[in-house]
C-alpha positions in Angstrom: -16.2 1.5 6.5 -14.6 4.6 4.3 -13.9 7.5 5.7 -11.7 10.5 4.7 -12.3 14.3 3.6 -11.0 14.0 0.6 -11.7 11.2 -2.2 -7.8 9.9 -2.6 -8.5 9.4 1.6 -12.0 8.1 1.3 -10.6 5.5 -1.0 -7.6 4.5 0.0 -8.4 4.7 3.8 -11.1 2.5 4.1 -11.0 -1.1 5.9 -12.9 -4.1 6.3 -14.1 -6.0 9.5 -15.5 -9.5 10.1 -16.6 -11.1 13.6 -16.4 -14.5 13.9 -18.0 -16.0 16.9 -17.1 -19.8 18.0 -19.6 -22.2 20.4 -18.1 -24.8 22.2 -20.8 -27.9 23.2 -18.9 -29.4 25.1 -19.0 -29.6 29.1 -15.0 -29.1 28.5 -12.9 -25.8 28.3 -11.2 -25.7 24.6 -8.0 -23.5 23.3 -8.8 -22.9 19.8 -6.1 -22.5 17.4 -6.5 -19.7 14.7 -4.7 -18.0 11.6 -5.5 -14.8 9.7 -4.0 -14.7 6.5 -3.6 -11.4 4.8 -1.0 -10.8 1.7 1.1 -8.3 0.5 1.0 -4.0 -0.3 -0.8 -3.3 -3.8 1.2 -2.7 -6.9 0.3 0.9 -7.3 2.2 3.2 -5.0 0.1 2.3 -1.8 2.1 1.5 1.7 0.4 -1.2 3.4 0.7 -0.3 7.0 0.6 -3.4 9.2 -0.8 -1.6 12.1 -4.2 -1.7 9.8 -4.3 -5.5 10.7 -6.2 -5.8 13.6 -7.2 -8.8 15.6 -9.7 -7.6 18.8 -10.2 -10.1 21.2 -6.9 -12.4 20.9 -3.3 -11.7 21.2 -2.1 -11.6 17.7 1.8 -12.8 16.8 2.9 -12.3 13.1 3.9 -15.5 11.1 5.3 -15.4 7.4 4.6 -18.3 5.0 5.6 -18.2 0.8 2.5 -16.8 -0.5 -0.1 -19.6 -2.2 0.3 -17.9 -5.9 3.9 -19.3 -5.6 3.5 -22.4 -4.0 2.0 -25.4 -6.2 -0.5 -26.7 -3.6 -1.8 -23.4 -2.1 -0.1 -21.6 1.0 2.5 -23.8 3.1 1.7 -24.4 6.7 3.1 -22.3 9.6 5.7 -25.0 10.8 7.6 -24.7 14.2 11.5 -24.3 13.4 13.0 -25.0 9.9 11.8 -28.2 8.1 13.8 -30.0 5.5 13.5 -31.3 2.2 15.9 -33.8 1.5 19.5 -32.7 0.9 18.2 -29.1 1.8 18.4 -28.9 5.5 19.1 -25.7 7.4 22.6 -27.4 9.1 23.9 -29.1 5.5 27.1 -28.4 4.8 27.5 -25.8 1.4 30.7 -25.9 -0.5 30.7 -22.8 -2.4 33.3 -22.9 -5.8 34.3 -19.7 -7.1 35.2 -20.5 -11.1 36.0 -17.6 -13.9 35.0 -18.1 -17.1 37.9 -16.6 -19.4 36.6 -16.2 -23.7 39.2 -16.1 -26.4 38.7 -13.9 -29.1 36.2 -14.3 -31.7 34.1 -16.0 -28.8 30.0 -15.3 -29.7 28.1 -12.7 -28.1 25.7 -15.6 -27.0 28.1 -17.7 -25.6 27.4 -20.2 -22.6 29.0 -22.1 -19.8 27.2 -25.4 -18.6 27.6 -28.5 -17.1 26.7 -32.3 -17.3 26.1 -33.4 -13.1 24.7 -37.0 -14.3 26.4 -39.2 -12.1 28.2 -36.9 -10.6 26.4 -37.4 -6.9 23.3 -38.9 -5.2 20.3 -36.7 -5.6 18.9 -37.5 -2.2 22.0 -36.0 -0.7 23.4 -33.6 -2.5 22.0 -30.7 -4.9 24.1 -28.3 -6.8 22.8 -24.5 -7.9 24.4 -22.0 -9.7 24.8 -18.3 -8.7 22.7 -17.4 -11.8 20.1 -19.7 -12.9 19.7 -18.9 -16.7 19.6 -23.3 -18.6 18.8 -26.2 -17.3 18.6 -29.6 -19.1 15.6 -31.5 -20.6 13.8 -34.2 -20.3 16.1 -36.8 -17.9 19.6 -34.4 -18.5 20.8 -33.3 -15.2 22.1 -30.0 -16.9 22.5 -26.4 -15.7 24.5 -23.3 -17.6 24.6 -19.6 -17.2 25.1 -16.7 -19.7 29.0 -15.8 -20.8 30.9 -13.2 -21.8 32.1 -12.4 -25.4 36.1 -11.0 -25.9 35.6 -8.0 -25.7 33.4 -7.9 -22.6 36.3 -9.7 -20.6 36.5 -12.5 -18.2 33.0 -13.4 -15.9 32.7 -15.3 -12.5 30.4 -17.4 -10.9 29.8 -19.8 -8.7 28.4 -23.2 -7.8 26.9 -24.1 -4.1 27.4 -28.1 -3.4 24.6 -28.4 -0.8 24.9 -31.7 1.3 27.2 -34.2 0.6 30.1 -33.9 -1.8 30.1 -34.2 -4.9 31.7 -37.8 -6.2 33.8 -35.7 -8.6 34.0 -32.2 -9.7 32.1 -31.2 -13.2 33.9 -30.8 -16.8 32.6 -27.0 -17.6 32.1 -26.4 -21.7 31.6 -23.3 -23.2 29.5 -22.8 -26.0 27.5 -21.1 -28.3 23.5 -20.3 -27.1 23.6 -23.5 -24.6 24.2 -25.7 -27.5 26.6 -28.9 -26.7 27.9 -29.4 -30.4 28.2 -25.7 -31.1 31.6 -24.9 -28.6 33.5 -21.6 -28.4 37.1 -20.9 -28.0 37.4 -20.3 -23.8 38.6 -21.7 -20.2 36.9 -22.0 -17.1 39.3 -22.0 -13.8 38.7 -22.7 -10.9 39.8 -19.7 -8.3 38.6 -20.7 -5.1 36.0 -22.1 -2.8 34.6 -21.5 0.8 32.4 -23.8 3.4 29.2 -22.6 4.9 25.8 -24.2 5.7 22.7 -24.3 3.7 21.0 -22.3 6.6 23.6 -19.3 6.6 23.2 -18.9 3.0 19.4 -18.9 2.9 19.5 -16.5 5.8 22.0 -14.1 4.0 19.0 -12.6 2.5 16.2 -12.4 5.3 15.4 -9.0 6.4 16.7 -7.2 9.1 13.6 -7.6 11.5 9.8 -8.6 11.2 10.0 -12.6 9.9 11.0 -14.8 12.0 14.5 -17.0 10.9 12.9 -20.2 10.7 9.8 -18.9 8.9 12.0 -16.9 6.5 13.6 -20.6 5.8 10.5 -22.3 5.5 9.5 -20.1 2.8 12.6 -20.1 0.9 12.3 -23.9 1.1 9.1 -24.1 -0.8 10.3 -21.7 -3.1 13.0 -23.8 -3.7 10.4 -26.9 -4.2 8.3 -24.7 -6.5 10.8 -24.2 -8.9 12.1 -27.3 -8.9 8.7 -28.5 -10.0 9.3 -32.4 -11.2 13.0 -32.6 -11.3 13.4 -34.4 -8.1 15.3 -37.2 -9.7 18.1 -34.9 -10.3 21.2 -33.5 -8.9 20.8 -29.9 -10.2 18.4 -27.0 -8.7 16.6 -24.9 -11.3 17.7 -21.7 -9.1 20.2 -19.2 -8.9 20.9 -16.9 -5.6 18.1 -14.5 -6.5 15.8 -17.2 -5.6 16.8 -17.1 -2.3 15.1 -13.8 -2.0 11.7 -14.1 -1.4 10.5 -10.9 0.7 8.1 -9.9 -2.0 6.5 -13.4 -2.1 5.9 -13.8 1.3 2.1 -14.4 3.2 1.5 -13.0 6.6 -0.5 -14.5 9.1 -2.0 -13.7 12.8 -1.6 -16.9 14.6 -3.5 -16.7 18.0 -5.2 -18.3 20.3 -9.0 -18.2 21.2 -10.3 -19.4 24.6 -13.8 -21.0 24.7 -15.8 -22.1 27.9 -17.4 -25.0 28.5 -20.5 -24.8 26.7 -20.1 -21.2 25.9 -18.8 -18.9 23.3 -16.0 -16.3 22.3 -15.7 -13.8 19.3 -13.4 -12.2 17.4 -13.5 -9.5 14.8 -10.7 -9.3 12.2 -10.3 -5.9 10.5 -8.1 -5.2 7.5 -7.7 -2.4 4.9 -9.8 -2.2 2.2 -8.1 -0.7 -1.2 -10.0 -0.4 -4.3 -8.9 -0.7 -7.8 -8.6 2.0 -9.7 -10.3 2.4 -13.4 -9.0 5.9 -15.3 -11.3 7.0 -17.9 -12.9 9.9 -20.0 -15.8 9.7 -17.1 -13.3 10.7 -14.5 -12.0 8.1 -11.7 -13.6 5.0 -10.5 -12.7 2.9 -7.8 -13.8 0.1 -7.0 -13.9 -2.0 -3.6 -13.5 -6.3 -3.8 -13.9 -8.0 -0.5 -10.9 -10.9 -1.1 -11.1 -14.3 -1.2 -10.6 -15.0 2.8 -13.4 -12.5 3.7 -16.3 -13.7 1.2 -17.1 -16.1 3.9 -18.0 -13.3 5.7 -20.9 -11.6 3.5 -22.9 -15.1 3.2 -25.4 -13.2 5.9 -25.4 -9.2 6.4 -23.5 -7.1 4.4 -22.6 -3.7 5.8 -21.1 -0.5 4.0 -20.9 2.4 6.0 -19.2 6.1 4.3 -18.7 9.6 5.2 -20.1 11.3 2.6 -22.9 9.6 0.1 -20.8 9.4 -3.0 -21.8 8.3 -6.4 -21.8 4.4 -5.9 -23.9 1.0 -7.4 -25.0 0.2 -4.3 -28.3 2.1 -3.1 -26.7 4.2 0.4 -29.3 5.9 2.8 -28.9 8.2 5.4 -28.5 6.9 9.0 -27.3 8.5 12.1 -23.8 6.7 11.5 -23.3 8.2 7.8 -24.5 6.9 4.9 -25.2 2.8 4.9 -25.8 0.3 2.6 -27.1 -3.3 3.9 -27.7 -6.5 2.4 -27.8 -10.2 2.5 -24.1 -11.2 0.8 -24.1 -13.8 -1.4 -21.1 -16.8 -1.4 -18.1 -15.1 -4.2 -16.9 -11.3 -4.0 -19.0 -8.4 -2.9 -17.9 -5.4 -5.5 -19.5 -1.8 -5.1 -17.8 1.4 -7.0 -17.2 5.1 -6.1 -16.9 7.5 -8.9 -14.5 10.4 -7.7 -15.8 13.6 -9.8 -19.4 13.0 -9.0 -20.4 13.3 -5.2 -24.0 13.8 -4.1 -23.2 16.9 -2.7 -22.2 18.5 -6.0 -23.9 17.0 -8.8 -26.8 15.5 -7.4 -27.9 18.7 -5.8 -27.8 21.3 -8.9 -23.9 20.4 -11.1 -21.1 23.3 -10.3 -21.9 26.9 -9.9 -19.5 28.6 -12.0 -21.0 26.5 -15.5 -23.0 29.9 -16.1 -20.0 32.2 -15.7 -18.4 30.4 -19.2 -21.7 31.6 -21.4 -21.8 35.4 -20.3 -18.1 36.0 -22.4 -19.7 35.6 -25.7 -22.6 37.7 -24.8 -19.7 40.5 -23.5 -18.1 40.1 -26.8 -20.9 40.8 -28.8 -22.0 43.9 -27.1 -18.4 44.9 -27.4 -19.1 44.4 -31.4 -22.4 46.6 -31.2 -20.1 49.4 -30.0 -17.9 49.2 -32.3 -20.5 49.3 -35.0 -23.0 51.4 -33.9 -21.8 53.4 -31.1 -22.0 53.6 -27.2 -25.8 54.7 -27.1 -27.5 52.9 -30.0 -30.4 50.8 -29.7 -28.7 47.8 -30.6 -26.2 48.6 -27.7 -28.8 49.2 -25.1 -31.0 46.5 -26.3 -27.5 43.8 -25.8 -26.3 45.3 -22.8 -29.9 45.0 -21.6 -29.9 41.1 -22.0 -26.5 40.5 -20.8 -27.5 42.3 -17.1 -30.9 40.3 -17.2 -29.1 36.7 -17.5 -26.2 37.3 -15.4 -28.7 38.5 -13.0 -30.9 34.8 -13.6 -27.8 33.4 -12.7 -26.7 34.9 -9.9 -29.9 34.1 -8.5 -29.7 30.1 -9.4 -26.4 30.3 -7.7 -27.9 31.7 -4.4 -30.3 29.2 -4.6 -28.1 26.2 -5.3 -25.7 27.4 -2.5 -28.3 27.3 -0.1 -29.5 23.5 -1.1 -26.2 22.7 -0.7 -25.7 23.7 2.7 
């Protein structure tokens, strides 16, 4: 459905519905289980209002996962409570050691502080992270590093989270030049102090204020977490810094509800999203153009139904109805895609182009007679015979612009 006055309204007001209707065969009552998925606000200035999620029919609670473009095997499952992976449970201890890396003079403007954990503790029980993630090592090195400081830029700090068990031994830092172990710059690294916490208070440090649950909110730094660390289970080092533990703008949201089916009966349930379009600048003017996403194509492989306000310039073929203007069709398995070109409604183009496009061509005609004055003076033939022609076709057009004012209406 789009609907609005205006064509910024029309396009970016418009939603989506789907009814889903579920038969039970069996002679037994069944509580079906459901999830709607929908994903995050588009990237170009739109707020996605929530409220524009609608599920009719079921009582609706909202469920955050990581989204599936950042997990490697598609979106996690909604778990009950925080899971673990690992070293990285929500009550591990976190030792958190504050060091300051100090550079002498003459150090390089690409200098580097890492670290060698091989050995250092047992992967299955402890990982280390750095406040910054900026090197890790190759192949089987357990190495990690951050960025510098040069002289004149001054001392830097940072810190390294022990998550799990202790450490065996604490690490040898070495500063060098660009990450490179056989290049070293002149430097120190101190230690100036350290601080106990759990793995679950520092993940929750950045969660939101409201709207995601705690233990979803953990669950999806978790896997991001996982993600990143990709095939580096074997070692002791996380490829992440504190940033990581951000993940707001990678989040999935979900409807979870319930759906009650009788014996041998049925239930239904219609899902209704905003639809937003994406937007095409050109020398044509503005097109938009409406996608149905990947967890509504489903949907279309029946009846397809578009319903507007106004019949606007589109590729699919509208007709009037006493709901607006409709377009339906058998969908077809993949995306359903239909455009709406914002300078050319029906209602102006289609029906006679703008009125004022004569208005333009009387000013040369005024200029010329204004010429034949000047030459020939106000009561020549020349005059008269110009000033006759310019009444005659503004008067054609004032009469095509009656005309085209009443088709309009």
């Amino acid at each position: 459905a789009l609907g609005g006055e205006e064509l910024g309204e029309i396009a970016y007001r418009s939603e989506v519905s789907a009814e889903y209707t579920f038969t039970n065969p069996t002679h037994e009552p069944l509580l079906l289980p459901l999830a709607y998925p929908f994903g995050a606000a588009p990237g170009y200035g739109v707020r996605e209002e929530l409220s524009r999620y609608t599920v009719q029919g079921a009582e609706p609670v909202l469920r955050h996962t990581l989204a599936a473009s950042f997990a490697e095997n598609g979106a996690p499952s909604i778990a009950e409570g925080p899971r673990a992976a690992g070293a990285l449970r929500y009550d591990a201890p976190v030792t958190v050691y504050r060091y300051r890396m100090i550079p002498e003079r003459g150090t390089s403007d690409w200098s580097s502080v890492m670290a060698d954990f091989a050995g250092l503790g047992d992967p299955a029980a402890t990982r280390v992270m750095l406040s910054e993630f900026s090197h890790t090592g190759m192949g089987e090195e357990d190495v990690i590093g951050i960025w510098g400081n040069s002289f004149r830029e001054g001392p830097r700090e940072f810190s390294l989270f022990v998550i799990g068990a202790p450490l065996f031994h604490m690490p040898e830092w070495q500063l060098c030049d660009h990450f490179q172990a056989d290049v070293p710059t002149a430097g120190s690294v101190e230690l100036i102090g350290s601080e106990e916490s759990t793995f679950g208070a520092l993940v929750m440090q950045k969660s939101p204020q409201s709207g995601v649950r705690g233990d979803d909110w953990f669950n999806a730094v978790l896997d991001r977490l996982s993600q990143l660390d990709g095939t580096a289970s074997g070692r002791l080092t996380l490829r992440a810094g504190e940033d990581d533990l951000n993940v707001e703008d990678r989040l999935m949201r979900w409807y979870c509800f319930e759906l009650e089916l009788p014996a041998q009966g049925s239930a239904s349930v219609t899902l209704s999203a905003p639809l937003f379009p994406t937007v095409m600048g050109g020398s044509g003017g503005t097109v938009y153009e409406f996608r149905l996403s990947a967890g509504i194509r489903t949907l279309v492989s029946h009846r397809t139904e578009v319903v507007t306000d106004q019949p606007f310039e589109s590729s699919l073929p509208f007709s009037a109805t006493d709901r607006g203007y409709c377009y339906e069709g058998e969908g077809e398995y993949g995306s359903v895609a239909f455009r709406i070109l914002s300078d050319v409604p029906f209602s102006d183009d289609r029906e006679g182009g703008s009125l004022w496009g004569f208005v333009p061509l009387l000013f040369p005609l005024l200029l010329a007679e204004l010429l034949l004055e000047g030459a020939f003076g106000w009561f020549s033939a020349p005059f008269l015979w110009g000033l006759l022609a310019w009444i005659v076709f503004a008067a054609i057009g004032a009469v095509l612009a009656i005309v085209l004012t009443r088709r309009k209406k």
